[in-house]
C-alpha positions as a Markdown table, in Angstrom:
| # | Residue | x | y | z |
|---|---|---|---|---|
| 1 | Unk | 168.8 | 85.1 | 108.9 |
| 2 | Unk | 166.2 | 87.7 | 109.8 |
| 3 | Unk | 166.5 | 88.7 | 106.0 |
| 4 | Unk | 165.8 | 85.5 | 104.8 |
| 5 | Unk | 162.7 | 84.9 | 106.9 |
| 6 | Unk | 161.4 | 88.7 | 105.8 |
| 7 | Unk | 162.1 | 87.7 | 101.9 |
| 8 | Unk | 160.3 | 84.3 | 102.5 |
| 9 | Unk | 157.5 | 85.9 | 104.3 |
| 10 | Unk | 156.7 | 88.5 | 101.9 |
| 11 | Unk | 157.3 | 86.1 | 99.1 |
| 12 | Unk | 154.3 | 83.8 | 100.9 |
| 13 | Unk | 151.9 | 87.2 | 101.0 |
| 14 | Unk | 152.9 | 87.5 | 97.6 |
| 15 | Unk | 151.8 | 84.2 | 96.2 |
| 16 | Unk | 148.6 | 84.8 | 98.8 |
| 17 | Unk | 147.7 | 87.9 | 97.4 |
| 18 | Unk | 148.3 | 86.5 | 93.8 |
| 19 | Unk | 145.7 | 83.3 | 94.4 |
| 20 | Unk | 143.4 | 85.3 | 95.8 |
| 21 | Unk | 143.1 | 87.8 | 93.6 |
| 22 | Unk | 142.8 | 84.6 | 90.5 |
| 23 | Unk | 140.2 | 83.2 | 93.0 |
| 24 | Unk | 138.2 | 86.7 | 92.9 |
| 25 | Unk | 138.6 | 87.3 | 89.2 |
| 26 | Unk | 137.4 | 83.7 | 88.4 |
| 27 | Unk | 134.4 | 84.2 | 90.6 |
| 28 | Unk | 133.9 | 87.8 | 89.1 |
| 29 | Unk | 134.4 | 86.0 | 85.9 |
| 30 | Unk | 131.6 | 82.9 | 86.4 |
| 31 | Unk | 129.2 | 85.5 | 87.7 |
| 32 | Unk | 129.1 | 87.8 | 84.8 |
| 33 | Unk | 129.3 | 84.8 | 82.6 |
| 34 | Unk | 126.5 | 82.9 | 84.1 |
| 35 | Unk | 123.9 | 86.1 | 85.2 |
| 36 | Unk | 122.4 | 88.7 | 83.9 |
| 37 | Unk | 122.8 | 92.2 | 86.1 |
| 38 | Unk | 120.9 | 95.4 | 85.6 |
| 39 | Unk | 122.2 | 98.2 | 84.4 |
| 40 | Unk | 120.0 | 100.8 | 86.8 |
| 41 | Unk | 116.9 | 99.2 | 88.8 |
| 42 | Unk | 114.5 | 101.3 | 91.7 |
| 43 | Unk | 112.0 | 100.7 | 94.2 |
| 44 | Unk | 108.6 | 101.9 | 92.6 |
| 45 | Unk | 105.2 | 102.0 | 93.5 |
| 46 | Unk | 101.4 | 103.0 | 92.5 |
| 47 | Unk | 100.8 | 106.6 | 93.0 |
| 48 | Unk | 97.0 | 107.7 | 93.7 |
| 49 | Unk | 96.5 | 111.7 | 92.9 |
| 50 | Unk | 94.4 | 113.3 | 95.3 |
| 51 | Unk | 93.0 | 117.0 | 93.8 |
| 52 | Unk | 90.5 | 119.5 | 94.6 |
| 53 | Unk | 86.7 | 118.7 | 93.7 |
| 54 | Unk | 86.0 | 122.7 | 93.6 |
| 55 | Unk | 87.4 | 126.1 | 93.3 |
| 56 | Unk | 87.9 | 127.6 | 96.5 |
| 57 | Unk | 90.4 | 127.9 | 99.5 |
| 58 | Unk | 92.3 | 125.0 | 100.9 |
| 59 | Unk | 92.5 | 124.0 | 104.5 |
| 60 | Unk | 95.0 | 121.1 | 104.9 |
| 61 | Unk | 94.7 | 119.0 | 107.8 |
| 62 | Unk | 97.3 | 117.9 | 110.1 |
| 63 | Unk | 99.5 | 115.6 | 107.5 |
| 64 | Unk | 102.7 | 115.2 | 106.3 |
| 65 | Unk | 104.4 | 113.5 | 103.9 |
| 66 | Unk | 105.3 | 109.7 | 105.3 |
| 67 | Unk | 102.0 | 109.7 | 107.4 |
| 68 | Unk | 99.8 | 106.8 | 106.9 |
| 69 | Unk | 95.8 | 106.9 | 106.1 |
| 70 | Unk | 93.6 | 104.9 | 106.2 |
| 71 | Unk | 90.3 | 104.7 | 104.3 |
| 72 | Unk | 88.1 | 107.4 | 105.1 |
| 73 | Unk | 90.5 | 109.6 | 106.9 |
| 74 | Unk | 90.2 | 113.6 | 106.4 |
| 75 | Unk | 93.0 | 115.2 | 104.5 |
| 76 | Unk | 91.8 | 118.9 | 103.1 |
| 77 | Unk | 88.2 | 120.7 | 103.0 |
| 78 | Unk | 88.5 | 123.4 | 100.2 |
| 79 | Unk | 86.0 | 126.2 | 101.0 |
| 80 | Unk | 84.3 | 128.3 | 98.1 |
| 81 | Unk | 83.7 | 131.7 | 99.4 |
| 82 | Unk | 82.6 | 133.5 | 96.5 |
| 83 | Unk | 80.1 | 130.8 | 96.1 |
| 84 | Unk | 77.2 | 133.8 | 95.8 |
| 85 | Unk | 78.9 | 135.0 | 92.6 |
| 86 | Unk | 78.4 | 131.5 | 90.7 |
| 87 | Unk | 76.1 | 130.9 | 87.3 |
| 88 | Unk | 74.5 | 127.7 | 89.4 |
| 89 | Unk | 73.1 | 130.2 | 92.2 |
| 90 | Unk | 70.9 | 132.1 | 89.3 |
| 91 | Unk | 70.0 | 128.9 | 88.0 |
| 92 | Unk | 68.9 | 127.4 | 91.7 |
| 93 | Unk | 67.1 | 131.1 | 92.1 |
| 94 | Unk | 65.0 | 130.8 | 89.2 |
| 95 | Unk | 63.9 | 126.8 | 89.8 |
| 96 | Unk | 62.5 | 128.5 | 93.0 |
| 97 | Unk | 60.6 | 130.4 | 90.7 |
| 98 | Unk | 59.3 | 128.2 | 88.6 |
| 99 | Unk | 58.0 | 126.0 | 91.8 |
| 100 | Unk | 56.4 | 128.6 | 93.4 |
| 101 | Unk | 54.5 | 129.3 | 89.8 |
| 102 | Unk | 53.4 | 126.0 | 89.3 |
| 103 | Unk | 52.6 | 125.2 | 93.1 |
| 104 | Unk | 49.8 | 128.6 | 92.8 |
| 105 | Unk | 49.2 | 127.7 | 89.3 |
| 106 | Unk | 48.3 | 123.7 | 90.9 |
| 107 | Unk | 46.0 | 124.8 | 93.3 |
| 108 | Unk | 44.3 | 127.0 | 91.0 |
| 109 | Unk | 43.5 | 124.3 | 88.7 |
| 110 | Unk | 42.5 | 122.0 | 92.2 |
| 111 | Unk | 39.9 | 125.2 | 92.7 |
| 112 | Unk | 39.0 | 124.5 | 88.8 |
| 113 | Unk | 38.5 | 121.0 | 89.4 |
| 114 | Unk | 36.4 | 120.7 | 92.5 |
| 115 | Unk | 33.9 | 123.3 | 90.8 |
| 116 | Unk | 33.7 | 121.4 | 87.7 |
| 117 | Unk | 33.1 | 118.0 | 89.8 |
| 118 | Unk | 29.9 | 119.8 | 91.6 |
| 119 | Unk | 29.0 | 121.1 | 88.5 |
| 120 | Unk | 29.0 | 118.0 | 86.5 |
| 121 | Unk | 27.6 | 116.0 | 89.3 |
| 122 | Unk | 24.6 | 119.2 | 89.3 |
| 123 | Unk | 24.3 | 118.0 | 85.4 |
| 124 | Unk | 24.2 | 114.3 | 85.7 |
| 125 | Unk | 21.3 | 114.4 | 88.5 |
| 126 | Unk | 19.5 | 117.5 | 86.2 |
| 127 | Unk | 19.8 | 115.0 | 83.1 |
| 128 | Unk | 18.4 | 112.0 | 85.0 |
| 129 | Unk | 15.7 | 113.9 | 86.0 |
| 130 | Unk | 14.8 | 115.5 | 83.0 |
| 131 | Unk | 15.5 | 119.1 | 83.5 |
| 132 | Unk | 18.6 | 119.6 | 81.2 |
| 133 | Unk | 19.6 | 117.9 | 77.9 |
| 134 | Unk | 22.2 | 115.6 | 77.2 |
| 135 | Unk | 24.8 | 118.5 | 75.5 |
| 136 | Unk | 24.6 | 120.2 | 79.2 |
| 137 | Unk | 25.8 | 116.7 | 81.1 |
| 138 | Unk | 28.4 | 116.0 | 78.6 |
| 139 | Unk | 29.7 | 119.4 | 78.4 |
| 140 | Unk | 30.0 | 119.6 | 82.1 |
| 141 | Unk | 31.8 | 116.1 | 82.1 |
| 142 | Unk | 34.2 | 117.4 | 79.3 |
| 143 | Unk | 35.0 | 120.1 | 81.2 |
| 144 | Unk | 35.7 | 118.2 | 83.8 |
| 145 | Unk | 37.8 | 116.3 | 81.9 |
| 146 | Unk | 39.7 | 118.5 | 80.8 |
| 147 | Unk | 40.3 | 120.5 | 84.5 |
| 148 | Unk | 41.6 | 116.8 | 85.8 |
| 149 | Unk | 44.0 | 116.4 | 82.7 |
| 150 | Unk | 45.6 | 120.0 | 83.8 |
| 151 | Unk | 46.1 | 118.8 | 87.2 |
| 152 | Unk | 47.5 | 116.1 | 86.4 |
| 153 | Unk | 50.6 | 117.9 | 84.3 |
| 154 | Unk | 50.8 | 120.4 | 86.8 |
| 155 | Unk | 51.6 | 117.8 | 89.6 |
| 156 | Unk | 54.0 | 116.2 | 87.1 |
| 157 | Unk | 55.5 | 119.7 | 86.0 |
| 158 | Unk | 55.6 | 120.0 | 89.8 |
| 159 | Unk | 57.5 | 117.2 | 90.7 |
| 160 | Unk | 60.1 | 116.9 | 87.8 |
| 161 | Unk | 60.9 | 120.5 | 88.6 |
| 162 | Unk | 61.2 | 120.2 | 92.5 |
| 163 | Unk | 63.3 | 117.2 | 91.9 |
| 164 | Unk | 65.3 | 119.0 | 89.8 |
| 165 | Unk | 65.7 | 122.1 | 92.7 |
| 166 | Unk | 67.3 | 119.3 | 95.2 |
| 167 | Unk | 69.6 | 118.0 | 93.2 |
| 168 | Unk | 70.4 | 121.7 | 92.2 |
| 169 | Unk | 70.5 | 122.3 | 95.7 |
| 170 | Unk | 72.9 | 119.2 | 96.5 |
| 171 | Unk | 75.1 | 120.3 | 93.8 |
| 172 | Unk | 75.4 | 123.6 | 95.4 |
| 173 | Unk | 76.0 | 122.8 | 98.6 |
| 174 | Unk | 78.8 | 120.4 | 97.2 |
| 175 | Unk | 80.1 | 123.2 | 95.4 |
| 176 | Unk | 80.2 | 125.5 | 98.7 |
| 177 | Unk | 82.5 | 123.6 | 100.1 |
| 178 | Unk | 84.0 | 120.3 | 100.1 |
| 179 | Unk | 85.8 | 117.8 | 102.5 |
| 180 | Unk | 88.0 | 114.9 | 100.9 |
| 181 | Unk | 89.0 | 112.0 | 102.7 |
| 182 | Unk | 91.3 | 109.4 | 102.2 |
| 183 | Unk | 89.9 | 107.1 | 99.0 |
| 184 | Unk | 92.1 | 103.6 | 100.3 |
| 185 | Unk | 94.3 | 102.7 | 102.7 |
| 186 | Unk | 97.8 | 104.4 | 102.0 |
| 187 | Unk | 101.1 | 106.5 | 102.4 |
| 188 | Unk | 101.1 | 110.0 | 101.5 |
| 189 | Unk | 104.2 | 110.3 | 99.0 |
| 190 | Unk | 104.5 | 114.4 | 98.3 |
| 191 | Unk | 102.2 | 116.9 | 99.0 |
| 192 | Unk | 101.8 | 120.2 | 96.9 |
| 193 | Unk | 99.3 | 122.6 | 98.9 |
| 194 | Unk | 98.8 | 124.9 | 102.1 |
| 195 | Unk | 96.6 | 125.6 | 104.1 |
| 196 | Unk | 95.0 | 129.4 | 103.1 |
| 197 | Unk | 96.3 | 129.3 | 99.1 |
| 198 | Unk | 93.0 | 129.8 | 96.7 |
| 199 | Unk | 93.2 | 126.7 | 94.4 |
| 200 | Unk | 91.2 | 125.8 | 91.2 |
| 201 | Unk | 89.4 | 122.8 | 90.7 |
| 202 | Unk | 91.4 | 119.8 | 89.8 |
| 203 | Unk | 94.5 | 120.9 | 91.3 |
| 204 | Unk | 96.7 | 118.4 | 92.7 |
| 205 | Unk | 97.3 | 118.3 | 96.6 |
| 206 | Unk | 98.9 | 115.5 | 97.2 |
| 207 | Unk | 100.3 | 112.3 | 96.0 |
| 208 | Unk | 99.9 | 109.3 | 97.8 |
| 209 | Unk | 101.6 | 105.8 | 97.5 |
| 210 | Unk | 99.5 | 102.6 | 97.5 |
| 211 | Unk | 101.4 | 100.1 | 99.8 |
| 212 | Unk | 99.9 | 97.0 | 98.2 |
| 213 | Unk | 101.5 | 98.1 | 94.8 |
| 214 | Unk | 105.3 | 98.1 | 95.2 |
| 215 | Unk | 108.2 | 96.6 | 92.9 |
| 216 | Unk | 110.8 | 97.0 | 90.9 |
| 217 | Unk | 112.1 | 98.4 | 87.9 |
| 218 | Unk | 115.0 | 97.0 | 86.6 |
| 219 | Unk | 116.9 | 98.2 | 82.9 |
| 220 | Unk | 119.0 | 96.0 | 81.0 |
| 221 | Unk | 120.5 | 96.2 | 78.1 |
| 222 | Unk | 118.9 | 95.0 | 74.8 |
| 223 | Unk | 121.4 | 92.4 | 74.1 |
| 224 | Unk | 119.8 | 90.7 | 77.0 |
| 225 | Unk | 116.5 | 90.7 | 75.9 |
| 226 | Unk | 116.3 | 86.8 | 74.6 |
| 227 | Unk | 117.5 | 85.6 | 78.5 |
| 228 | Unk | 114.6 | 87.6 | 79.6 |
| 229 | Unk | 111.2 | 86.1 | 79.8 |
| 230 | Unk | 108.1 | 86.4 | 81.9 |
| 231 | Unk | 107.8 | 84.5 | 85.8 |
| 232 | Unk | 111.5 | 84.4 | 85.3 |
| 233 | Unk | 112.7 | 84.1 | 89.1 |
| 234 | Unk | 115.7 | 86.6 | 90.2 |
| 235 | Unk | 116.8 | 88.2 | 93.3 |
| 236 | Unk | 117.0 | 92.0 | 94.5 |
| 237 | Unk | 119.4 | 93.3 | 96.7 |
| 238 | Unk | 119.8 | 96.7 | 98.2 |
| 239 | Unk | 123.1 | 98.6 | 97.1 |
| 240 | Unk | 124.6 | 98.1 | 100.3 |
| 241 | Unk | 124.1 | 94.6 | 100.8 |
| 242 | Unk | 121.9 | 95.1 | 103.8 |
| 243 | Unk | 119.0 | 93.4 | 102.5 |
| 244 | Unk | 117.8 | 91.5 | 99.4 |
| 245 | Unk | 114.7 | 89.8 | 98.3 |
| 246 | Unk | 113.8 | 87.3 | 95.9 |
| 247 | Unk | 111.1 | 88.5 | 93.0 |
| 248 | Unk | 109.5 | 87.4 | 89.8 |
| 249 | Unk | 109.9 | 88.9 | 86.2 |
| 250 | Unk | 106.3 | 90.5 | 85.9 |
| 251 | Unk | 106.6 | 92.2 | 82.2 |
| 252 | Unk | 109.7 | 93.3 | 79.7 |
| 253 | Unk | 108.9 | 96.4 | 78.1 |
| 254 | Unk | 111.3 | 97.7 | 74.8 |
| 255 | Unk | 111.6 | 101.1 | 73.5 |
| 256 | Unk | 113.2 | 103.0 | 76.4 |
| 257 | Unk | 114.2 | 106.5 | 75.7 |
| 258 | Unk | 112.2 | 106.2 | 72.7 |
| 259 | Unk | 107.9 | 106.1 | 74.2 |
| 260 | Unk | 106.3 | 107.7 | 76.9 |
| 261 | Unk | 106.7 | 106.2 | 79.9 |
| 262 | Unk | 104.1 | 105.2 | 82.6 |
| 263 | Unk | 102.8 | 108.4 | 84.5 |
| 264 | Unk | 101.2 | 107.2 | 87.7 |
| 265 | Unk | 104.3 | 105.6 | 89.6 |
| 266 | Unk | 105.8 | 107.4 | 92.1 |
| 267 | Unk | 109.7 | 107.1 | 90.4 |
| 268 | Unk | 110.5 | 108.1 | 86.1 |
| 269 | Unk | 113.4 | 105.8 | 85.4 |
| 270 | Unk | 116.3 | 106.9 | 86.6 |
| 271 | Unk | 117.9 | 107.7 | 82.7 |
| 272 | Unk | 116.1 | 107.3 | 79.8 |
| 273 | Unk | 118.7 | 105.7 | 78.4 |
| 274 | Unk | 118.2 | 104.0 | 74.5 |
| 275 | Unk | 118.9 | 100.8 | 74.1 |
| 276 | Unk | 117.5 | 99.4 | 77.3 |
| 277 | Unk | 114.9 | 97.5 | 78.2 |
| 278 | Unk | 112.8 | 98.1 | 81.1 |
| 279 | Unk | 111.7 | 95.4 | 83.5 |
| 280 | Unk | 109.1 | 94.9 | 86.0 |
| 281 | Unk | 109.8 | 92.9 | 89.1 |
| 282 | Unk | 107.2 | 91.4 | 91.4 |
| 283 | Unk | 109.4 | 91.2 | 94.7 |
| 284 | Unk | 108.3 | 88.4 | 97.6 |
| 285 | Unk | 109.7 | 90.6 | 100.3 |
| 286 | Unk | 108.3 | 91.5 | 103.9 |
| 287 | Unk | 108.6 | 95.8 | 104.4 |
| 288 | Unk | 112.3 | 95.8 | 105.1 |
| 289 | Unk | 111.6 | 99.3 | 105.0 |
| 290 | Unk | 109.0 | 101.8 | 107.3 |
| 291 | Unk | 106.6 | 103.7 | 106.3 |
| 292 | Unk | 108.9 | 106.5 | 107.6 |
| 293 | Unk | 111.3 | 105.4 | 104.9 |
| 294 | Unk | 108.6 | 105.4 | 102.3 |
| 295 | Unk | 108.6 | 101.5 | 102.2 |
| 296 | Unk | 111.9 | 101.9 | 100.3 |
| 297 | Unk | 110.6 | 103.6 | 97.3 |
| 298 | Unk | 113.0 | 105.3 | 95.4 |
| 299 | Unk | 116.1 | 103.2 | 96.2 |
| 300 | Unk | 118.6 | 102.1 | 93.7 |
| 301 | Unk | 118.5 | 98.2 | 94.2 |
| 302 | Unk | 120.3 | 95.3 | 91.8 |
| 303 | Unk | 118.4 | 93.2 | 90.0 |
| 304 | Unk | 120.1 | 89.3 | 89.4 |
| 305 | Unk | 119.0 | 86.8 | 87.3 |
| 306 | Unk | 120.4 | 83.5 | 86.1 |
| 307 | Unk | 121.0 | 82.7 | 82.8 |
| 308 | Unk | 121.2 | 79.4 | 81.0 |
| 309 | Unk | 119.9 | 76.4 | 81.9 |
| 310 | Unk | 119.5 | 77.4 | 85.9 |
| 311 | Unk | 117.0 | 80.0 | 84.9 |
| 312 | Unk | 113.9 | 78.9 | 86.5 |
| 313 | Unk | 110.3 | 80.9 | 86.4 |
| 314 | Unk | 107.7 | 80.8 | 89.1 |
| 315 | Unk | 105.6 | 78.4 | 86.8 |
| 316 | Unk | 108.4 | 76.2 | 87.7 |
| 317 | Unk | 108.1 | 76.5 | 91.2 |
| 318 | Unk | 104.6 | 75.7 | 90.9 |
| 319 | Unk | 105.1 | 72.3 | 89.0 |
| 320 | Unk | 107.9 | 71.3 | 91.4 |
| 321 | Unk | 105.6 | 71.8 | 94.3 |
| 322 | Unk | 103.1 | 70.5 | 92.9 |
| 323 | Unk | 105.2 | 67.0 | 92.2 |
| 324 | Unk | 106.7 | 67.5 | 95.6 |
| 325 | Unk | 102.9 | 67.0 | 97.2 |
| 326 | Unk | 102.5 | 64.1 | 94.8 |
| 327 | Unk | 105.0 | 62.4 | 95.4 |
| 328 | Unk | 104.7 | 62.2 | 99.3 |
| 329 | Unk | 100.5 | 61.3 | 98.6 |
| 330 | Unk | 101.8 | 58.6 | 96.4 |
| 331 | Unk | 104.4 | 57.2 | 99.2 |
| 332 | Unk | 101.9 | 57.4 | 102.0 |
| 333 | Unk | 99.4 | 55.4 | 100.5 |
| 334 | Unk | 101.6 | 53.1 | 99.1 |
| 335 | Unk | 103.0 | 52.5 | 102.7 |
| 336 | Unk | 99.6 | 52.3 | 104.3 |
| 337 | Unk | 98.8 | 49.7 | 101.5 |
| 338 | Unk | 101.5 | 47.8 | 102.5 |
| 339 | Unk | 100.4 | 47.7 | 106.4 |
């Protein structure tokens, strides 16, 4: 008896295991048939490169990577202390010069020009009464003329080349030492400096990520390309099933493994693997990640969309929305109309 019930009982778990398993493979089976998975997708953002203005050494302040700034926070000072040794330091020296030359050789011509004012007013009053002819007065007004003309270029000269001096100046002190701060609100990503190392100018310090500018990359392969179109609506889900999110197709982009690929994100693609295409997905999603986690950038993810006639883009959305609101305008003031 108890070996009949045992070979019923395991012939039931058998049967069990045998539907369920049809179940599973039918459902595998309708969801490979009726979506379209990728191959390899990523978290990605916008990466901001932060680098030295000057030559010098760098002084990092208290930062780390996963810190967040906000506009017009400090992040490094680089300090030029050879500064003496530079080209602009002669140039600086001999503007000096040259405004110290023309400020003597300016009030020497003032000098000129208040003599040659007494002396042609002297003239003018000699002429009208008689004493001196009409070459003296007009010589004496020529040369004072002349004396006013030289004045005014010597201001001028004076002026274009003290002008000159300050901004010579400002440039210097710029170069002396410099103090950068945070450019936008953001998440530092990497950074490459210490504090004490003698950098060049233009030397990278730091990356940092710009929250506002996160999505997804997604590859597929090119035999998907004509299910693939633009405010296409999918959904992205973390590898683990944890979270997901539901995005829109941004842009398809061909030639993977084959062009140069975009430079200022924070993630390459995972392979540059041929015959893919890559995909850009704007994900509607709410910082399941913290900043300590880098906003999730970085993460493997799945992207999902539907193919067929249940593919639906965010233009859509809009229209259906959009008839939604209509519709209920039109029923309301039909109803009121009634009343």
């Amino acid at each position: 008896m108890n070996h009949q019930f045992r070979g019923s009982l395991f012939r039931i778990l058998r049967v069990t295991l045998l539907v369920l398993a049809l179940i599973g493979g039918a459902l595998w089976l309708r969801r490979f048939i009726t979506s379209l998975h990728s191959e390899q997708a990523v978290i990605n953002a916008e990466i901001v490169q932060i680098r030295t203005p000057i030559t010098g050494v760098l002084e990092i302040e208290d930062v780390r990577p996963g810190m967040l700034l906000k506009k017009g926070d400090p992040i490094f000072k680089v300090t030029n202390q050879r500064f003496g040794d530079r080209e602009a330091v002669a140039q600086y020296n001999l503007l000096q010069a040259q405004v110290e030359t023309l400020r003597s050789e300016l009030a020497s011509a003032k000098r000129d020009l208040e003599v040659d004012e007494a002396e042609q007013k002297k003239q003018r009053e000699y002429f009208q009464r008689g004493i001196v002819s009409r070459i003296a007065k007009e010589t004496a007004e020529t040369s004072f003329t002349t004396v006013q003309k030289l004045v005014e270029n010597k201001r001028e000269q004076l002026e274009h080349v003290e002008k000159r001096a300050q901004e010579m100046e400002a440039q210097m002190n710029l170069e002396k030492k410099s103090e950068m701060t945070a450019p936008e609100d953001g998440l530092i990503w990497s950074i490459a400096g210490k504090s004490g190392e003698q950098v060049n100018s233009n030397t990278l310090i730091m990356e940092v990520i710009n929250p506002s500018r996160i999505w997804v990359d997604a590859f597929f392969s090119e035999s998907h390309a004509q299910d693939l179109r633009p405010g296409l609506m999918g959904t992205i889900r973390s590898l683990d099933d944890t979270v997901s999110w539901r995005g829109a197709l941004q842009s398809i982009r061909g030639g993977v493994g084959r062009m140069a690929y975009d430079t200022t994100v924070a993630v390459p693609p995972p392979e540059m693997t041929k015959r893919q295409i890559a995909v850009r997905v704007d994900a509607n999603w709410e910082r399941p990640f913290t900043a300590a986690e880098f906003y999730g950038v970085g993460r493997s993810v799945e992207v999902t969309f539907t193919k067929g006639q249940g593919q639906r883009t965010v233009g859509d959305l809009l229209k259906e929305k959009w008839l939604h609101a209509f519709t209920a305008t039109r029923t309301t003031g039909a109803t009121q109309a009634s009343r």
